[in-house]
C-alpha positions in Angstrom: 23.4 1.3 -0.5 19.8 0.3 -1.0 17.0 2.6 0.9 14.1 0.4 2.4 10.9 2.2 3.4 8.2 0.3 5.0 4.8 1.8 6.4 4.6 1.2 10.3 0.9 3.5 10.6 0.4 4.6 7.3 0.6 9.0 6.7 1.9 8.9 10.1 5.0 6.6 10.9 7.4 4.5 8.5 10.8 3.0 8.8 13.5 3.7 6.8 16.4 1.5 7.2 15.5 0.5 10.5 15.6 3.9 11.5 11.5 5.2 12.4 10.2 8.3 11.1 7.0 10.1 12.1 4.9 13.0 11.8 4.9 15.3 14.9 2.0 17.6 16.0 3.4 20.4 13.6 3.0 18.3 10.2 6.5 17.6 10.1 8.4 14.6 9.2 10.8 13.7 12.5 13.5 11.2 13.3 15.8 10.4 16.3 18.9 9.5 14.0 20.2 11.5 11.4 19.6 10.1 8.0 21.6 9.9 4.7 21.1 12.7 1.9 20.3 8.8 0.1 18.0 8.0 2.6 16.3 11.7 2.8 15.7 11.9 -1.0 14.3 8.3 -1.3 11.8 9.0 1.7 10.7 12.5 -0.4 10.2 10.4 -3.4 7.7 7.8 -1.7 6.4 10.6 -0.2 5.5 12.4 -3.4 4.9 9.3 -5.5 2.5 7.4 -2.3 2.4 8.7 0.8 0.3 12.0 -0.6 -1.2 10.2 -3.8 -4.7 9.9 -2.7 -5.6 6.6 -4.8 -3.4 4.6 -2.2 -5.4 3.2 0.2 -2.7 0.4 1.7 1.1 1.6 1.6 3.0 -0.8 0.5 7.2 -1.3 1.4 9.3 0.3 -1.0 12.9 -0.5 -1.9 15.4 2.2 -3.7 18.0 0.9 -4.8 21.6 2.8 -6.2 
C-alpha cells in the first residue's frame, strides 16, 4: 500500500490518504479516522524530513511507497 501526503495549509493541516490531519490548539497532530501503523510512520517521516525542516518554504506532496 502506497502512503500519499499532500499539504492542505502547510504546518497546520495535510491529507494522508484522503484521510485530513491537523494540528489542534495543544500542538498535536489529530485525525477523525484511525490511521495505519504505514500511514502513521510515513506522516512522522515527512514530518521530520519537511514539515519541521526550516529551509522548506512550500510543502510539496509526498508519496511513500512499500
Amino acid at each position: 500500500m502506497n502512503v500519499e501526503i499532500k499539504p492542505v495549509i502547510d504546518h497546520q493541516q495535510y491529507e494522508v490518504n484522503g484521510h485530513i490531519i491537523q494540528k489542534d490548539a495543544a500542538n498535536n497532530w489529530t485525525c477523525q479516522h484511525p490511521l495505519s501503523p504505514k500511514e502513521i510512520r510515513a506522516f512522522r517521516n515527512y514530518e521530520k524530513l519537511i514539515i519541521n525542516n526550516f529551509k522548506f518554504r512550500k510543502h510539496t506532496k509526498a508519496t511513500y511507497k512499500d
